[in-house]
MIDREN-796689 format. One record per residue (C-alpha): residue in three letters; x, y, z. Coordinates in steps of 0.1 Angstrom, whole numbers, plus 5000, padded with zeros to 4 digits. Layout:
ALAXYZ;...
//
This chain:
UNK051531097468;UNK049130817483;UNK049230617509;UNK048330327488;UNK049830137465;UNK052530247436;UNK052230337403;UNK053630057380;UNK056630137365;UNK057930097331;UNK059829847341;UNK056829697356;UNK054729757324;UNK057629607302;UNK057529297324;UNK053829257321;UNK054529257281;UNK056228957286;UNK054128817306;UNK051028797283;UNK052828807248;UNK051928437238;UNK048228527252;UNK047328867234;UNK047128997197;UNK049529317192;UNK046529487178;UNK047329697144;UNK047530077145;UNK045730167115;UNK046430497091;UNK043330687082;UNK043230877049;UNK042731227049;UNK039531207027;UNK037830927054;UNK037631167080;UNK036731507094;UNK039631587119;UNK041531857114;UNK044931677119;UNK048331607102;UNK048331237102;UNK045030997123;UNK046130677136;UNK043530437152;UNK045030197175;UNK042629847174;UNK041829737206;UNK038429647197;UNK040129367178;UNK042329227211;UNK041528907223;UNK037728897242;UNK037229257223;UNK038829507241;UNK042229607262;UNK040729497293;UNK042429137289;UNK045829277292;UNK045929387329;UNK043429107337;UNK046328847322;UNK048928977337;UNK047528987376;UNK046528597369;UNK050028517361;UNK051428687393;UNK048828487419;UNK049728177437;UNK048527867438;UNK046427927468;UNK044828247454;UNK043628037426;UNK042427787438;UNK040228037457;UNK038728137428;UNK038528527414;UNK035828747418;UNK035629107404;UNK033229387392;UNK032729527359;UNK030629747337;UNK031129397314;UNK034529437296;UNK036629387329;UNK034129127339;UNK034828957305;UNK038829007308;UNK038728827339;UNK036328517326;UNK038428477297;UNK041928507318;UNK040428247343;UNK039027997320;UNK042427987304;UNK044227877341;UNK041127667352;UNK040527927374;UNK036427957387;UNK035228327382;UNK032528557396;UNK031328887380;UNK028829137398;UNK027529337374;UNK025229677379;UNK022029537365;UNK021629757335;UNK024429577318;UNK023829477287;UNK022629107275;UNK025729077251;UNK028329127281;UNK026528877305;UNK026528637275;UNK030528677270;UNK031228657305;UNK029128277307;UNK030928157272;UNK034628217294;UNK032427997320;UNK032128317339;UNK029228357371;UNK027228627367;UNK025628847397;UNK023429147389;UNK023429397416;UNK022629787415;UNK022630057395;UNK026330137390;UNK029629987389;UNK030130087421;UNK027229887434;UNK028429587422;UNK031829627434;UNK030429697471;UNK029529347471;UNK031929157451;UNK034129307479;UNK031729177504;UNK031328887489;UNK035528797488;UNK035728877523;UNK033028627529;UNK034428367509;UNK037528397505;UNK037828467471;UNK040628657450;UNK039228997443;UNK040729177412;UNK039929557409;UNK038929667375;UNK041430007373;UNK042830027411;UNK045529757410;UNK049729787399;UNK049529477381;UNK045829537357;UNK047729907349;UNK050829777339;UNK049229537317;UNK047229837302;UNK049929967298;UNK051729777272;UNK049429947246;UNK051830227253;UNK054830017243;UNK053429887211;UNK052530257202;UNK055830387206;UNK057630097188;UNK055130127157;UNK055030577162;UNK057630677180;UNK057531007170;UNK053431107178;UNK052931387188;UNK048931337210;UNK047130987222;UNK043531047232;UNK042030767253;UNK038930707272;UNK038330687306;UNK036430517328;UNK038030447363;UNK041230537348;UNK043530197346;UNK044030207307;UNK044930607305;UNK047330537336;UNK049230217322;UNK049530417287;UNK050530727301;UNK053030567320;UNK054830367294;UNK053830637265;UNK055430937281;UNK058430757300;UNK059530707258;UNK058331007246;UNK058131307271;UNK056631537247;UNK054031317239;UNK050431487249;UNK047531317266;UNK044131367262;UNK041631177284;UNK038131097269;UNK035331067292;UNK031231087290;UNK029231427298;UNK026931207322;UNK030131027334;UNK033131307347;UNK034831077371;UNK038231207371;UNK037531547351;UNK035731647383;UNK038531507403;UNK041231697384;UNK039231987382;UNK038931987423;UNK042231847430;UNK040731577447;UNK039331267445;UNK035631317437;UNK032731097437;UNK029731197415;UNK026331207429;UNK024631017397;UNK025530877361;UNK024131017334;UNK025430807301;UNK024530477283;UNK028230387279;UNK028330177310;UNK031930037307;UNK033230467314;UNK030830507341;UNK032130457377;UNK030930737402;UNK034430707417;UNK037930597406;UNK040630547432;UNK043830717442;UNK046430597426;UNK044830677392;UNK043931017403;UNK047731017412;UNK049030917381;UNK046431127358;UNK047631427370;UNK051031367366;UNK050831247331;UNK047431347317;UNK047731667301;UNK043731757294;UNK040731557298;UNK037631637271;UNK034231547276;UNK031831407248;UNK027931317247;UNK026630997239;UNK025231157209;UNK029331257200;UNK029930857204;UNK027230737187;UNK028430947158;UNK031830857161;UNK030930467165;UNK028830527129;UNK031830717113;UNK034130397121;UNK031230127111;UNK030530327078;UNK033730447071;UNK036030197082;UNK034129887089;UNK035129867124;UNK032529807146;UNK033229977182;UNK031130007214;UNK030030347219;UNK032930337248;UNK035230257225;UNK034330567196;UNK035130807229;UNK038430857219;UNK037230927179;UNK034431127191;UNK036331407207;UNK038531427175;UNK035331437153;UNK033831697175;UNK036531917177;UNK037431907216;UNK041031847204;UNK042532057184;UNK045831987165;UNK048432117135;UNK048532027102;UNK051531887108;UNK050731667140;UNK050831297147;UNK047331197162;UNK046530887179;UNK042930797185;UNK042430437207;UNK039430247197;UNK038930047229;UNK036429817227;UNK033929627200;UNK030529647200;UNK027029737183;UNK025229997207;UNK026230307187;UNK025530187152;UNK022030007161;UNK022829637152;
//
């Protein structure tokens, strides 16, 4: 166990779902036809976070930490740092309270995030390379202003918010049998895994994260929090060098595999949902598809399969 903070608990997560019920879409979980797709599986499910409220999950967590602040902490303004989804999340969620926002990015984020992130009335602040760059000095620069700092994948409160995706999956499939989800620090697998295996024990757990970007693979793998010399991947929003703790914590508790796919893998998978599907998801968000359509997870005839598309976008099919 850590020293730092808790893991959420269901509890927690079920909480948070009332919190932000009147603020988010209960995305659909779509059933894919056999003769749409490659995967050797019973029955694919595609749960539609790419069509949640600012395009992805990330506005659940960021939601439900804004309605647990005080006066004072708002007024202070937030700050936070993002690969652009989380930076978005947090916009959105403060332009909805009248709450002033700053977002460091690393610099190679893309134009389309920085543009979001102004539309919620969002500051933008480029600096570094990596997301963990930019969150060096949005951390410098709350401590030198005062401001609220909310942590992308790190916090109780953004985790339990995650996690009522895991609610809604076992209230629409209750009986699935595997739930493959992407990773980048590691806050949406934890809230899911939290909620998804407190209802269903026997549920497996795949995590989803870039060849150029094995955050917490590596960490599993060593049994210890690892940080990775260098990032190697264009899908930016899975691509911390380091995640924290208390995700570590809760990954290997509840995570039963973590796969690795190329960018190549989601760029494939992104077309297969664009072409297929018409569902038009950032290459982060095809991670979960692409290690389905690759074959890194393997599953019966029989099985229940649960693929999260986390985020919209138009890098991996070229528009």
């Amino acid at each position: 166990m850590s020293n730092g903070p808790t893991p959420p608990s269901l509890a927690d997560i079920r909480t948070a779902a009332g919190r932000i019920a009147h603020q988010v879409r209960r995305t659909p979980l779509l059933a894919v036809s056999p003769t749409r797709h490659r995967a050797t599986v019973g029955k694919l499910l595609l749960k539609l976070e790419c069509l949640q409220v600012t395009g992805t999950f990330k506005v659940r967590g960021a939601l439900n930490t804004l309605a647990t602040l005080g006066e004072a902490e708002r007024k202070r303004g937030l700050v936070t740092a993002s690969g652009g989804n989380h930076g978005v999340a947090v916009a959105h969620a403060g332009w909805l309270a009248g709450v002033p926002a700053t977002v460091y990015l690393p610099t190679n984020t893309p134009a389309a995030k920085q543009a979001k992130i102004r539309h919620w009335g969002g500051k933008v602040v480029l600096e570094g390379e990596t997301w963990d760059d930019a969150n060096a000095a949005a951390l410098a620069e709350a401590a030198r202003v005062g401001l609220t700092y909310i942590h992308p994948f790190a916090d109780p409160l953004v985790i339990a918010g995650q996690g009522t995706i895991g609610l809604e999956l076992h209230a629409d499939e209750p009986e699935l049998d595997t739930l493959l989800v992407a990773i980048g620090g590691g806050g949406l697998i934890s809230g899911i895994a939290i909620a998804a295996k407190a209802l269903n024990p026997s549920l497996r757990i795949v995590g989803v994260e870039p060849i150029g970007a094995p955050t917490l693979f590596e960490s599993v793998r060593q049994g210890q929090l690892v940080r990775l010399d260098h990032i190697d991947t264009l899908a930016g929003t899975l691509a911390p060098k380091e995640s924290s703790a208390l995700n570590l914590e809760i990954v290997q508790a509840l995570v039963d595999d973590i796969v690795l796919v190329s960018d190549d893998d989601m760029r494939e998978a992104a077309r297969w949902l664009w072409t297929e599907l018409g569902i038009a998801a950032e290459l982060s968000g095809a991670a979960a598809v692409a290690a389905l359509l690759n074959g890194q997870v393997a599953s019966g005839p029989e099985e229940s399969v649960c693929a999260l598309v986390c985020g919209a976008g138009t890098d991996g099919i070229g528009l």
